[in-house]
PyMOL CGO cylinders between C-alpha atoms (Angstrom):
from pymol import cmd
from pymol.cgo import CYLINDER

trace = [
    CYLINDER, 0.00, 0.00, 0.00, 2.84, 2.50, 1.29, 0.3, 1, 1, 1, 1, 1, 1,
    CYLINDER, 2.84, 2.50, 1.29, 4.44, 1.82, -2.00, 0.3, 1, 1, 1, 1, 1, 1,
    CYLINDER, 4.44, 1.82, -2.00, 1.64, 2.29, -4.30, 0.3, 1, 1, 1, 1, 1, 1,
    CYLINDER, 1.64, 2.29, -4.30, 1.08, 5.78, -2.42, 0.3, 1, 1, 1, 1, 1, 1,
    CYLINDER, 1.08, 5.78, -2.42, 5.00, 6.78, -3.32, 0.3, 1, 1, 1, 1, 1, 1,
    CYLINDER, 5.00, 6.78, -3.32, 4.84, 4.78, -7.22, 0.3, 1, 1, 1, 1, 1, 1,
    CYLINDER, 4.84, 4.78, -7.22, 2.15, 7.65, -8.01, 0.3, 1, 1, 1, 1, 1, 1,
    CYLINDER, 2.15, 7.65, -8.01, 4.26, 10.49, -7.34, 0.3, 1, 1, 1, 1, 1, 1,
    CYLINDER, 4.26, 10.49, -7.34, 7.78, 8.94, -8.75, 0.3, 1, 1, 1, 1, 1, 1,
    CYLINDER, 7.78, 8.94, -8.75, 5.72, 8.48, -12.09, 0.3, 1, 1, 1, 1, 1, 1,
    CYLINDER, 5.72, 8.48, -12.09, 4.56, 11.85, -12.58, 0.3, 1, 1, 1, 1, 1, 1,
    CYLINDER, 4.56, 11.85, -12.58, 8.27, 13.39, -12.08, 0.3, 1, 1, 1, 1, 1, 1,
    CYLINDER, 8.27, 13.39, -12.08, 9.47, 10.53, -14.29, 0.3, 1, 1, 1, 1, 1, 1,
    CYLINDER, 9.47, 10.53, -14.29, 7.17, 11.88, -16.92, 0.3, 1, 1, 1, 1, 1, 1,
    CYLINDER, 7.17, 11.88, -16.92, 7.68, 16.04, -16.12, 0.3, 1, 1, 1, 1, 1, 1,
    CYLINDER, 7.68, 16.04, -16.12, 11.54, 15.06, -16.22, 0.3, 1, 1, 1, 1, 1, 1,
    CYLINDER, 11.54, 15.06, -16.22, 11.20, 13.10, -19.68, 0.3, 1, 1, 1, 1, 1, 1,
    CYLINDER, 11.20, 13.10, -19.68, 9.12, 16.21, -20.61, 0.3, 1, 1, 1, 1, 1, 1,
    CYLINDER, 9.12, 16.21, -20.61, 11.62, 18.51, -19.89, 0.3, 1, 1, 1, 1, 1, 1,
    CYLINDER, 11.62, 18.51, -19.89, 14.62, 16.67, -20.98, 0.3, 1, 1, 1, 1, 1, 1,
    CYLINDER, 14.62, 16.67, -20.98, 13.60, 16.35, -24.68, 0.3, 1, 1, 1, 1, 1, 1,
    CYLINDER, 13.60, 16.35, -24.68, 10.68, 18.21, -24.91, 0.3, 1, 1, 1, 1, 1, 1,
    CYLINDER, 10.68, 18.21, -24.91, 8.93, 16.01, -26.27, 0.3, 1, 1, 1, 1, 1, 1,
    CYLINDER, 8.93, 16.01, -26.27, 6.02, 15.86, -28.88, 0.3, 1, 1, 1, 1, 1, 1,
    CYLINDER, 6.02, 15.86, -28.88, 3.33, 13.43, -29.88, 0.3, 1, 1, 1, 1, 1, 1,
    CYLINDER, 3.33, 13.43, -29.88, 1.95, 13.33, -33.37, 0.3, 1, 1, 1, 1, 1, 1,
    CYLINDER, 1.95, 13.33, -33.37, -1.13, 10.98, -33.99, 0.3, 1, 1, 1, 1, 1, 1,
    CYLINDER, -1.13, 10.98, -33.99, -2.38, 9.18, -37.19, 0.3, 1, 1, 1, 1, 1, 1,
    CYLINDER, -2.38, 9.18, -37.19, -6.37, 9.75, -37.97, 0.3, 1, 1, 1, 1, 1, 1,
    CYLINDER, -6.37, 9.75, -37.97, -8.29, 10.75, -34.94, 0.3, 1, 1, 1, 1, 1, 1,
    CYLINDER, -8.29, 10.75, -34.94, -5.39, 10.56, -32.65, 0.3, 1, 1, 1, 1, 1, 1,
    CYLINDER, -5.39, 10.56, -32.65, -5.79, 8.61, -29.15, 0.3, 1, 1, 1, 1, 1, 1,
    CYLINDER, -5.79, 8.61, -29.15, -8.65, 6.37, -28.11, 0.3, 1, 1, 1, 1, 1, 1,
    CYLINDER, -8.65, 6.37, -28.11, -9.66, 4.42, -25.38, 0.3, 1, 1, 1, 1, 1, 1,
    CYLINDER, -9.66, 4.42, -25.38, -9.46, 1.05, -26.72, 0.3, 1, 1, 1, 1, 1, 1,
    CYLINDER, -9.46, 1.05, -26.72, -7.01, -1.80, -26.02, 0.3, 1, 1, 1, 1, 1, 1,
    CYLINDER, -7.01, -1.80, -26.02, -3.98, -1.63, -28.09, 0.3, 1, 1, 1, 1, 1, 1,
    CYLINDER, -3.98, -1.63, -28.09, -0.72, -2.63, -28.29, 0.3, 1, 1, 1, 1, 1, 1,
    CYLINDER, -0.72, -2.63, -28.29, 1.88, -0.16, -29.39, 0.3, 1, 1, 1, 1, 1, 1,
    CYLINDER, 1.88, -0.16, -29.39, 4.67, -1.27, -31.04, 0.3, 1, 1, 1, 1, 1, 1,
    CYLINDER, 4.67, -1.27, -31.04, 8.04, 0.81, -30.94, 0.3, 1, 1, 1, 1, 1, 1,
    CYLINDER, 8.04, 0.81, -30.94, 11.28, 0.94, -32.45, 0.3, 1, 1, 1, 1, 1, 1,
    CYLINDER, 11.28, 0.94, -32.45, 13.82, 0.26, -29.82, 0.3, 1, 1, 1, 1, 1, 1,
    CYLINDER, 13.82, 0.26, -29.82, 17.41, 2.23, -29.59, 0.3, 1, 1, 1, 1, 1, 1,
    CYLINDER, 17.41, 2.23, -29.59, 17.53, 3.56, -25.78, 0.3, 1, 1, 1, 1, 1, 1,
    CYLINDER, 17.53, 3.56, -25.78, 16.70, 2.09, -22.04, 0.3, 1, 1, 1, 1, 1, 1,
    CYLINDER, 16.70, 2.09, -22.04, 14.06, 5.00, -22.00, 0.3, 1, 1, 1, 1, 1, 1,
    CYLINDER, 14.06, 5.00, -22.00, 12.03, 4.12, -24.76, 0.3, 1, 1, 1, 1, 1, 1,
    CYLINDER, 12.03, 4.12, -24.76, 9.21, 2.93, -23.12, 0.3, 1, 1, 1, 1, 1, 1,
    CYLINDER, 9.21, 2.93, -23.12, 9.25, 5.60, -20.74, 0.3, 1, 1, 1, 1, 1, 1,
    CYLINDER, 9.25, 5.60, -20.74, 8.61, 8.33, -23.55, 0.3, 1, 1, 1, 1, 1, 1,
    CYLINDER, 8.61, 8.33, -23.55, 5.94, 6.70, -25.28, 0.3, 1, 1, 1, 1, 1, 1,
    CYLINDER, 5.94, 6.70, -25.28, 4.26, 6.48, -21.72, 0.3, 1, 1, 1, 1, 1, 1,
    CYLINDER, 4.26, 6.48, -21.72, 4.74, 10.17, -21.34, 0.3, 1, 1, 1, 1, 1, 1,
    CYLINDER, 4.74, 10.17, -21.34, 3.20, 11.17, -24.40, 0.3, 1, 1, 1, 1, 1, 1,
    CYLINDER, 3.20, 11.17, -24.40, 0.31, 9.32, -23.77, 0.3, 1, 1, 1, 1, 1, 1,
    CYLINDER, 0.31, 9.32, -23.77, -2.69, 11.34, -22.44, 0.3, 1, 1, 1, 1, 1, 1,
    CYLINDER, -2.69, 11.34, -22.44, -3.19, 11.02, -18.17, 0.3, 1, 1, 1, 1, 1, 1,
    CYLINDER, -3.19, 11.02, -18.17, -6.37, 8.81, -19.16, 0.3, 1, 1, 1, 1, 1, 1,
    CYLINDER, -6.37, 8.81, -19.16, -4.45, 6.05, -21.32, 0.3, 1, 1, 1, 1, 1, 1,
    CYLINDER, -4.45, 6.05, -21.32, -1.49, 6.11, -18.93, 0.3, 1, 1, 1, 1, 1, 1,
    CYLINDER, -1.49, 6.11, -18.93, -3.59, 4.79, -16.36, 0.3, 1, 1, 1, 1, 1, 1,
    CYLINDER, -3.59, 4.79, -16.36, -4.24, 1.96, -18.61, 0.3, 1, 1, 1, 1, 1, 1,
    CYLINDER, -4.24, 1.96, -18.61, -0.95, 1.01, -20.40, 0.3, 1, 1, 1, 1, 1, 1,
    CYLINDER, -0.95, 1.01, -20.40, 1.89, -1.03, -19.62, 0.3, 1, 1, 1, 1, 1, 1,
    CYLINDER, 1.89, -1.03, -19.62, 5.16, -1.48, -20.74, 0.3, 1, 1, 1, 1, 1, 1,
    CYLINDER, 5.16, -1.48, -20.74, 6.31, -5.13, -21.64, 0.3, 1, 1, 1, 1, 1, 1,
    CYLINDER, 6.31, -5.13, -21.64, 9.79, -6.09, -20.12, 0.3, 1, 1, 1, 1, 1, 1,
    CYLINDER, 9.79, -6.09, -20.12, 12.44, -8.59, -19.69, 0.3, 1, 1, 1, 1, 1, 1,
    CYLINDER, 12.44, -8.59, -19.69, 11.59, -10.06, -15.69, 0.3, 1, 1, 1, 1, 1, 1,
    CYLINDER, 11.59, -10.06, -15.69, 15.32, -10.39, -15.53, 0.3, 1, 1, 1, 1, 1, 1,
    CYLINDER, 15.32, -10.39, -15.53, 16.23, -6.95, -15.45, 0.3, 1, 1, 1, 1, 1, 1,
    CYLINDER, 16.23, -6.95, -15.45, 13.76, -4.92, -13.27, 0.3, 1, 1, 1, 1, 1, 1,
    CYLINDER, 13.76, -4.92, -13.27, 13.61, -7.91, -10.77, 0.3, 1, 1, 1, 1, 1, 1,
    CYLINDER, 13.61, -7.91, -10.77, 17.20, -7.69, -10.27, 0.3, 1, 1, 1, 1, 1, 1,
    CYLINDER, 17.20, -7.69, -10.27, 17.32, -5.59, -7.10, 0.3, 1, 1, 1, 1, 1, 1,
    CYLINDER, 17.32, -5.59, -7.10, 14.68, -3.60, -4.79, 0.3, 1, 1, 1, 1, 1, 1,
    CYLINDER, 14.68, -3.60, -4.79, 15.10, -0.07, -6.56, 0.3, 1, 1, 1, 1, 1, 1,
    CYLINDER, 15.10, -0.07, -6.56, 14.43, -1.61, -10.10, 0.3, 1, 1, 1, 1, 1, 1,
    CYLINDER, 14.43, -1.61, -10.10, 11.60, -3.99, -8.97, 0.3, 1, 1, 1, 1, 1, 1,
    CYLINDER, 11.60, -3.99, -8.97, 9.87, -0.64, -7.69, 0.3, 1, 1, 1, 1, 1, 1,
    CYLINDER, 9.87, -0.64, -7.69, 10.25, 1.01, -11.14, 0.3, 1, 1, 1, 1, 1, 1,
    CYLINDER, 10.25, 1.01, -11.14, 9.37, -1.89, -12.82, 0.3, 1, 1, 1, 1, 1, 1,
    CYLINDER, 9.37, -1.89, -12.82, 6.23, -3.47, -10.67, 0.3, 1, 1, 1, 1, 1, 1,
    CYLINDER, 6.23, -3.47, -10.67, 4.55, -0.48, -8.53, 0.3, 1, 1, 1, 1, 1, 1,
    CYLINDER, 4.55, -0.48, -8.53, 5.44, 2.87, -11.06, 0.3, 1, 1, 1, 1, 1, 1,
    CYLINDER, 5.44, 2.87, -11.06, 4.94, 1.48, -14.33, 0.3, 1, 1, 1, 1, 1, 1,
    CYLINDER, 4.94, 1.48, -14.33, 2.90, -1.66, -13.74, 0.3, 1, 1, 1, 1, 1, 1,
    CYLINDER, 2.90, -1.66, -13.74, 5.20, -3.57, -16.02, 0.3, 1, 1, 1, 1, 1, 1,
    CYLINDER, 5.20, -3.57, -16.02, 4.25, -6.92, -17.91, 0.3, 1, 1, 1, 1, 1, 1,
    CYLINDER, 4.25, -6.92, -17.91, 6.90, -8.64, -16.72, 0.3, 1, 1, 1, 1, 1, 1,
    CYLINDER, 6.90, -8.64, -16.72, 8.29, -11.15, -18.66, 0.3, 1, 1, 1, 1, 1, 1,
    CYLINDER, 8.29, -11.15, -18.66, 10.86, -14.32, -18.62, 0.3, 1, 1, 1, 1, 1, 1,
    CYLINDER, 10.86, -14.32, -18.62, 13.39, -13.53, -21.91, 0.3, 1, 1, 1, 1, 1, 1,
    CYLINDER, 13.39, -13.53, -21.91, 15.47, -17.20, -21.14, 0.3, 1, 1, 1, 1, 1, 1,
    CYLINDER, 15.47, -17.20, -21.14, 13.02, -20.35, -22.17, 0.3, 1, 1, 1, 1, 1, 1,
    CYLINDER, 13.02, -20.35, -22.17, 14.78, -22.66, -20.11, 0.3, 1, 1, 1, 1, 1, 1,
    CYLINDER, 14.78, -22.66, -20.11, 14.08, -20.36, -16.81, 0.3, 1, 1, 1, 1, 1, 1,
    CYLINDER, 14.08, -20.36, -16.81, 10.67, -19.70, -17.88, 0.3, 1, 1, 1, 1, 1, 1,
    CYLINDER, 10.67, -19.70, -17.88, 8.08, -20.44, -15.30, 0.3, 1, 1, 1, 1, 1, 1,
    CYLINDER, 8.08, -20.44, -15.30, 5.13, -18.69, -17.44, 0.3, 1, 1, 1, 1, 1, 1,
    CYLINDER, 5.13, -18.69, -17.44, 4.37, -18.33, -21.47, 0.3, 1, 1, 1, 1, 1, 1,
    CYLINDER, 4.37, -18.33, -21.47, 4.92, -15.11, -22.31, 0.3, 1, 1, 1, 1, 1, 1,
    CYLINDER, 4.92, -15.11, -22.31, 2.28, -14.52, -24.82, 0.3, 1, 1, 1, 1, 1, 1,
    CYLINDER, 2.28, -14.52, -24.82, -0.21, -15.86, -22.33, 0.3, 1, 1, 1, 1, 1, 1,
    CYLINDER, -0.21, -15.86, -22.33, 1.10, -13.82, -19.80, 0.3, 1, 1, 1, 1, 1, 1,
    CYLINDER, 1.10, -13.82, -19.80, 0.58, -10.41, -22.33, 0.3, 1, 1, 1, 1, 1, 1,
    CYLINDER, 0.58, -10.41, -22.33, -2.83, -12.22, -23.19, 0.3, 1, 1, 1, 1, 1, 1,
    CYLINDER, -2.83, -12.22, -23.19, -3.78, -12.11, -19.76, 0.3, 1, 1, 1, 1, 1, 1,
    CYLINDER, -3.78, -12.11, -19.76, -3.33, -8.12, -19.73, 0.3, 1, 1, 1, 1, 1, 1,
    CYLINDER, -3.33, -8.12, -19.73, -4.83, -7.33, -22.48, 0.3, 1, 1, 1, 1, 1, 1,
    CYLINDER, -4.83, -7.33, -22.48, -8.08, -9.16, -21.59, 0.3, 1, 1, 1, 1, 1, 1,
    CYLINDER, -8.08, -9.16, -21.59, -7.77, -7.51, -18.18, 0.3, 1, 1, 1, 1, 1, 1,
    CYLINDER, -7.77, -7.51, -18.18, -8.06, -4.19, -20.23, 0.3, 1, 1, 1, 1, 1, 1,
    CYLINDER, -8.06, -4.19, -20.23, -4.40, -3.20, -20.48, 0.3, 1, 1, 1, 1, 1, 1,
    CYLINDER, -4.40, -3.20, -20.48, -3.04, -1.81, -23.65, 0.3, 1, 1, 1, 1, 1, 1,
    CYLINDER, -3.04, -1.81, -23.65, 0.95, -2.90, -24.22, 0.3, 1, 1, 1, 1, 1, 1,
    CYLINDER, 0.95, -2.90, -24.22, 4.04, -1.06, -24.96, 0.3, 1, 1, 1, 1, 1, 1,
    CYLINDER, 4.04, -1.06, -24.96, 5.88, -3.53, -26.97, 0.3, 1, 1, 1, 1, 1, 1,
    CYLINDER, 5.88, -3.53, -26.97, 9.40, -4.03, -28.83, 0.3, 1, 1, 1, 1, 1, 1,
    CYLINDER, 9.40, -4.03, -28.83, 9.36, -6.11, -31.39, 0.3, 1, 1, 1, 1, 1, 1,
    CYLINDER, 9.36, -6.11, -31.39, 13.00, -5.82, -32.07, 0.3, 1, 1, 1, 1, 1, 1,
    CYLINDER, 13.00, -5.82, -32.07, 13.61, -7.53, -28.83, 0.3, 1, 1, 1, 1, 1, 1,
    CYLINDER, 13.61, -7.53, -28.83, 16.58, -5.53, -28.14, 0.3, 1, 1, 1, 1, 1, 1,
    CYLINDER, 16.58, -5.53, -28.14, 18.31, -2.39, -27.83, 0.3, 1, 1, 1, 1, 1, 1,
    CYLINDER, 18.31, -2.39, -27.83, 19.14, -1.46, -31.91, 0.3, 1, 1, 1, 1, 1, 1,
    CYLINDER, 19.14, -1.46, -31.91, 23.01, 0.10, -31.25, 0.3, 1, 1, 1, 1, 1, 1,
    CYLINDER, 23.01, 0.10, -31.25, 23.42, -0.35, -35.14, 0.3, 1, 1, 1, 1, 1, 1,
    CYLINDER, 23.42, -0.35, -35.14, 23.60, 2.02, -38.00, 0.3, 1, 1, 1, 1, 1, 1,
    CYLINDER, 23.60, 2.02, -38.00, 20.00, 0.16, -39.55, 0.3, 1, 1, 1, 1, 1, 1,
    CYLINDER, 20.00, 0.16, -39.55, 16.83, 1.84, -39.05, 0.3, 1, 1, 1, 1, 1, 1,
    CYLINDER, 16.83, 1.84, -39.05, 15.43, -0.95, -37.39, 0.3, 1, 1, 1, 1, 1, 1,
    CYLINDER, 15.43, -0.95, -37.39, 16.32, -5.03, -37.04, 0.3, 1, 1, 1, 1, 1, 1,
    CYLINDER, 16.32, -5.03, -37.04, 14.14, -7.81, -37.60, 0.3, 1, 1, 1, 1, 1, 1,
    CYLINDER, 14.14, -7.81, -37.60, 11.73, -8.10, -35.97, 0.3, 1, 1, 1, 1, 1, 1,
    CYLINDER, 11.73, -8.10, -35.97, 11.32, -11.39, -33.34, 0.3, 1, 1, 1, 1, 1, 1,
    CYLINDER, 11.32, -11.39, -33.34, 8.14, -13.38, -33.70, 0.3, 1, 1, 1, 1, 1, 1,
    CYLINDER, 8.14, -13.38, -33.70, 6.17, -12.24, -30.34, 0.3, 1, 1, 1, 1, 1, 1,
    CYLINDER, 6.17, -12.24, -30.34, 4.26, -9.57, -32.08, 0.3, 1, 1, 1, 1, 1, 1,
    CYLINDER, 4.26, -9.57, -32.08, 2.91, -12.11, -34.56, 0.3, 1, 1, 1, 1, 1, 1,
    CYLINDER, 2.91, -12.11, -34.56, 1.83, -14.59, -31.79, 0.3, 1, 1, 1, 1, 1, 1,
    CYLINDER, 1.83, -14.59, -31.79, 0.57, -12.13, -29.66, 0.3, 1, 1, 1, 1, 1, 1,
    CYLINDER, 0.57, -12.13, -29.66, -1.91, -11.21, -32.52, 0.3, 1, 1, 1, 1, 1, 1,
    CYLINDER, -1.91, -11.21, -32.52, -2.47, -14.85, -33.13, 0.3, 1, 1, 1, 1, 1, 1,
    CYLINDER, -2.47, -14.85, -33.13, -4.51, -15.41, -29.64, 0.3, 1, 1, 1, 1, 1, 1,
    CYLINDER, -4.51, -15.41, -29.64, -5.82, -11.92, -29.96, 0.3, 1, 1, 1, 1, 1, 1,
    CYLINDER, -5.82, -11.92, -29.96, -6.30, -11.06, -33.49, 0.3, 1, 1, 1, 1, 1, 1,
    CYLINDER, -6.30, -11.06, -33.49, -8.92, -8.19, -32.40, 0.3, 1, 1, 1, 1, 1, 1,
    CYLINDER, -8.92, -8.19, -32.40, -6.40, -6.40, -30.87, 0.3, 1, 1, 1, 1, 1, 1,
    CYLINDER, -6.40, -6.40, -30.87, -5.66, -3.18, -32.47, 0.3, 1, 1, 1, 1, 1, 1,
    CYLINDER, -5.66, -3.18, -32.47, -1.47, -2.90, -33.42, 0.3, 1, 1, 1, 1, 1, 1,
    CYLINDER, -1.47, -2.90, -33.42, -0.56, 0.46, -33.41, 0.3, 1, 1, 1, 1, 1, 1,
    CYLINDER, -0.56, 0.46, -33.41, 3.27, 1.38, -34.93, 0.3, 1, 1, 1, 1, 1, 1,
    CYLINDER, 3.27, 1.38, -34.93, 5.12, 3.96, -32.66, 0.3, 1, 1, 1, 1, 1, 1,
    CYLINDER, 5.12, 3.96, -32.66, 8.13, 5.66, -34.15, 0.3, 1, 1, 1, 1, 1, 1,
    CYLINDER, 8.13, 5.66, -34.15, 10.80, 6.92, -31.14, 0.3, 1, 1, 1, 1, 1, 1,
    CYLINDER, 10.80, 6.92, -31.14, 13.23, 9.44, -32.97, 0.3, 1, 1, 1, 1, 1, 1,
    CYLINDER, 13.23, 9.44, -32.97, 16.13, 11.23, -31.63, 0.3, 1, 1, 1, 1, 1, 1,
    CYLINDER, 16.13, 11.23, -31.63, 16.13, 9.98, -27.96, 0.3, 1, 1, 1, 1, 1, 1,
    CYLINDER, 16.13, 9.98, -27.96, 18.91, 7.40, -29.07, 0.3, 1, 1, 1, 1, 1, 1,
    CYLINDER, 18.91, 7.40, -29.07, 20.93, 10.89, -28.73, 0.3, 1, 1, 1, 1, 1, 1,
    CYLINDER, 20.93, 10.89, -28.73, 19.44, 11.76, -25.50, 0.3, 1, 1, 1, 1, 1, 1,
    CYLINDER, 19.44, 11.76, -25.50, 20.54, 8.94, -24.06, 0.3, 1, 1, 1, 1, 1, 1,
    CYLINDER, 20.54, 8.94, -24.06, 23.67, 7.71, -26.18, 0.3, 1, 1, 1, 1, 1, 1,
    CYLINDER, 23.67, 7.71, -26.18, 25.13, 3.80, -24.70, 0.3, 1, 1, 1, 1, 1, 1,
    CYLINDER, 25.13, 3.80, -24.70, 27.62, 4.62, -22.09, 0.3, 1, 1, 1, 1, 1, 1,
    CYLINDER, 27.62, 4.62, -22.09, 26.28, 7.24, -20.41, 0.3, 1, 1, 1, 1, 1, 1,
    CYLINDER, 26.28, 7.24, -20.41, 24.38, 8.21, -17.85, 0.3, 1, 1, 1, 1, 1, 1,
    CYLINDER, 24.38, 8.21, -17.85, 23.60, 12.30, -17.96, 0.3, 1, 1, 1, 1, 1, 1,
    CYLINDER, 23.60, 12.30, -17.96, 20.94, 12.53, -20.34, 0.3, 1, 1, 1, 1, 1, 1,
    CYLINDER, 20.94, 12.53, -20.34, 21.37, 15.69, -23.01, 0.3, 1, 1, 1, 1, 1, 1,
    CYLINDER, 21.37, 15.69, -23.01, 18.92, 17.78, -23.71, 0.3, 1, 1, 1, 1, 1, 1,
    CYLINDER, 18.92, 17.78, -23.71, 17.18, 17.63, -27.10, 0.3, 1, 1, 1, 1, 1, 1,
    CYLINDER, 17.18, 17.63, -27.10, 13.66, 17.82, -29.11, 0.3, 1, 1, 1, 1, 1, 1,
    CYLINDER, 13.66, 17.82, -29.11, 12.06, 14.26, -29.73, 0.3, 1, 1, 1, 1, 1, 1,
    CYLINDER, 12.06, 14.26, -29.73, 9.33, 13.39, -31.28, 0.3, 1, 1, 1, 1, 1, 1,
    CYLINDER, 9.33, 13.39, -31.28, 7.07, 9.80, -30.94, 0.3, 1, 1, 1, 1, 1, 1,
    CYLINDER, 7.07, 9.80, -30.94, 4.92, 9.46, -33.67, 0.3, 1, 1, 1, 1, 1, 1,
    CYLINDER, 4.92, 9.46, -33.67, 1.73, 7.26, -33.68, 0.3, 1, 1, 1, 1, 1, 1,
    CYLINDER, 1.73, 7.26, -33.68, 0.48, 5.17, -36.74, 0.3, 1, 1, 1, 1, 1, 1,
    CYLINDER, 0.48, 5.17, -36.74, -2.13, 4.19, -37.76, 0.3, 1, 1, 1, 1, 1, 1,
    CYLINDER, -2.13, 4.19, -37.76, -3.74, 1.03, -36.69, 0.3, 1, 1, 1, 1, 1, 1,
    CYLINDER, -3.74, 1.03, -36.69, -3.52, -2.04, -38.21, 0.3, 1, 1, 1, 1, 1, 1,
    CYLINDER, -3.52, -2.04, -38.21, -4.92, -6.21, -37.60, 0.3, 1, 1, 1, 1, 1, 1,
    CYLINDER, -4.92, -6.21, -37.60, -3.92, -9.31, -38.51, 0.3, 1, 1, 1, 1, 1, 1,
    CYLINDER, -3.92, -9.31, -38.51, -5.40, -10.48, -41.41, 0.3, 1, 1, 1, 1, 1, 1,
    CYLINDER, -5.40, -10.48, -41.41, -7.23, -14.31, -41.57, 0.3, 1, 1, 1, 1, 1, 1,
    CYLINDER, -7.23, -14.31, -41.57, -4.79, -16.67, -42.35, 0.3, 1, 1, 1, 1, 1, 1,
    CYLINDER, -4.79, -16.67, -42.35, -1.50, -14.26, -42.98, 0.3, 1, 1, 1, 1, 1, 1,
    CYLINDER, -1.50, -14.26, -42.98, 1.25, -16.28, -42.09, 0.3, 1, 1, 1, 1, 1, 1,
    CYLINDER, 1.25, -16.28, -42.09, 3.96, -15.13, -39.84, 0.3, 1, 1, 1, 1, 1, 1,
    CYLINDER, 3.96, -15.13, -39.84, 6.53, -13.68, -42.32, 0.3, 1, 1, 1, 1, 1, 1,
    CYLINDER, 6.53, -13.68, -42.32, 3.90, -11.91, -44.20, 0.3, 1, 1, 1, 1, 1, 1,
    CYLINDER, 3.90, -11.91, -44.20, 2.37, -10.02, -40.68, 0.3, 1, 1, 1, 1, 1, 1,
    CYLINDER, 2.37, -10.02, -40.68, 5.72, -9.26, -39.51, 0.3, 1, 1, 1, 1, 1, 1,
    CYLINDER, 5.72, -9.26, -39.51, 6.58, -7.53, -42.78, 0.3, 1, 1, 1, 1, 1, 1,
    CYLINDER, 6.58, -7.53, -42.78, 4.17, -5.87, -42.79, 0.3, 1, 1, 1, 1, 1, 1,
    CYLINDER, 4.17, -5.87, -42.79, 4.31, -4.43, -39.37, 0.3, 1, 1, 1, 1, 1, 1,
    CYLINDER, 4.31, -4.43, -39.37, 8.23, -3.53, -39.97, 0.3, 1, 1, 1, 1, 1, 1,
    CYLINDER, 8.23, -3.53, -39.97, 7.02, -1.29, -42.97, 0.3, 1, 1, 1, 1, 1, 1,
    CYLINDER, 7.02, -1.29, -42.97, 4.62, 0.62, -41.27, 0.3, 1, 1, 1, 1, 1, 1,
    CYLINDER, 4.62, 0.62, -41.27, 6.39, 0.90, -38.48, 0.3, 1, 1, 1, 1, 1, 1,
    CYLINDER, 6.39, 0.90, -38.48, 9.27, 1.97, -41.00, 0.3, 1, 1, 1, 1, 1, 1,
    CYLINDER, 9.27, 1.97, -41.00, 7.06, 4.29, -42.78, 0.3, 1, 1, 1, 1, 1, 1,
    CYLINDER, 7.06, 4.29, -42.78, 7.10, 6.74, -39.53, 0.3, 1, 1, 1, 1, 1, 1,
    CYLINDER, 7.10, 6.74, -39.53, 10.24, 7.30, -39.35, 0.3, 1, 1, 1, 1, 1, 1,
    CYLINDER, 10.24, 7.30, -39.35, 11.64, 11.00, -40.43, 0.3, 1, 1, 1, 1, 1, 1,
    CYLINDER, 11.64, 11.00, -40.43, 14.76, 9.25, -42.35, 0.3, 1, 1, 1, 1, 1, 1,
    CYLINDER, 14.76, 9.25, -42.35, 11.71, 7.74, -44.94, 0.3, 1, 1, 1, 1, 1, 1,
    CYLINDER, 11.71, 7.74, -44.94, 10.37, 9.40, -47.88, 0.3, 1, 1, 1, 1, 1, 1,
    CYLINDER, 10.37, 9.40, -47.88, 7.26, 10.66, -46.46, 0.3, 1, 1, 1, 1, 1, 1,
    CYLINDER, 7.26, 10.66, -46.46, 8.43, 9.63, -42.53, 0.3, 1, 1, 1, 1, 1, 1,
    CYLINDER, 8.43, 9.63, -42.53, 6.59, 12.11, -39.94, 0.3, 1, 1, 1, 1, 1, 1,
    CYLINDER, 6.59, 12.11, -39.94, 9.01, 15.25, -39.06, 0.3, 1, 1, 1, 1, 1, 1,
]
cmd.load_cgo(trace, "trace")
């Protein structure tokens, strides 16, 4: 209880200091942000990723979205386990199969039927390359599999790879932008290379470096 008073708090300087570090803006697709379930699926360069697209989102959806992470990481000590279970409510799951004690996309399943919307990376890791993006792993796919309803939305992250370069740990200051797609479904019967394709290129599509991207 005590630390589900403090989480409340923490989060809303987590979000002012994200705010003020990059000065963020959002820029929406179509009608721009509903209510419904969704899972938004980012590109992936920095350890703050999920914490911007979280920002951006209004007070109303915050309250209802969750960031999908590896257990092994924000269970690793009291401070992180904070972060990670009582501030951001985390889907927390088991990256090693031969520790795993739960099936991941069962475990995601299980929010989003609970009414969660997702923050997801379907990269599945930090991208420290030159590439816009790297192929993407198949837990986007079977996550739409059980719940082809779900809406996908692509989220495009740019420029807080140079907020928060690898190595170090004083952010620097500069003007990002997250940029929200439109939404997208599995279709009947589209096989797993096909749907993760075609996810990539609209996910692609957003970013500024692409003819057309969002500035």
């Amino acid at each position: 209880m005590v630390r589900k008073m403090i989480a409340r708090p923490v989060a809303t300087a987590i979000v002012l200091f994200a705010r003020a570090i990059t000065a963020v803006r959002a820029i929406w697709s179509g009608d721009g942000p509903t209510a419904d379930t969704c899972v938004y699926f980012a590109n992936h360069s920095s350890h703050g990723d999920f914490i911007l697209v979280w920002a951006v989102l209004p007070p109303r959806l915050r309250r209802l979205t969750r960031p999908v992470a590896g257990a092994e990481y924000w269970l690793k000590s009291a401070i992180t386990r904070f972060i990670g279970r009582d501030v951001f409510d985390a889907v927390l799951i088991e990256r090693e199969r031969d520790k795993r004690t739960s099936d991941p996309i069962e475990v995601m399943a299980n929010a989003l039927d609970a009414g969660s919307s997702l923050i997801l990376f379907p990269e599945g890791t930090r991208n420290l390359t030159d590439a816009s993006l790297l192929p993407f792993k198949s837990g986007l796919f079977h996550l739409a599999s059980v719940r082809p309803d779900i809406r996908l939305i692509p989220v495009w992250i740019n420029n807080l790879n140079r907020v928060m370069p690898k190595g170090e740990i004083v952010p620097i200051p500069l003007i990002c932008t997250v940029t929200f797609g439109e939404p997208m479904r599995m279709h009947p019967g589209e096989d797993k290379q096909a749907f993760l394709d075609r996810a990539r290129t609209a996910l692609l599509a957003l970013s500024p470096k692409q003819p057309g991207g969002s500035e």
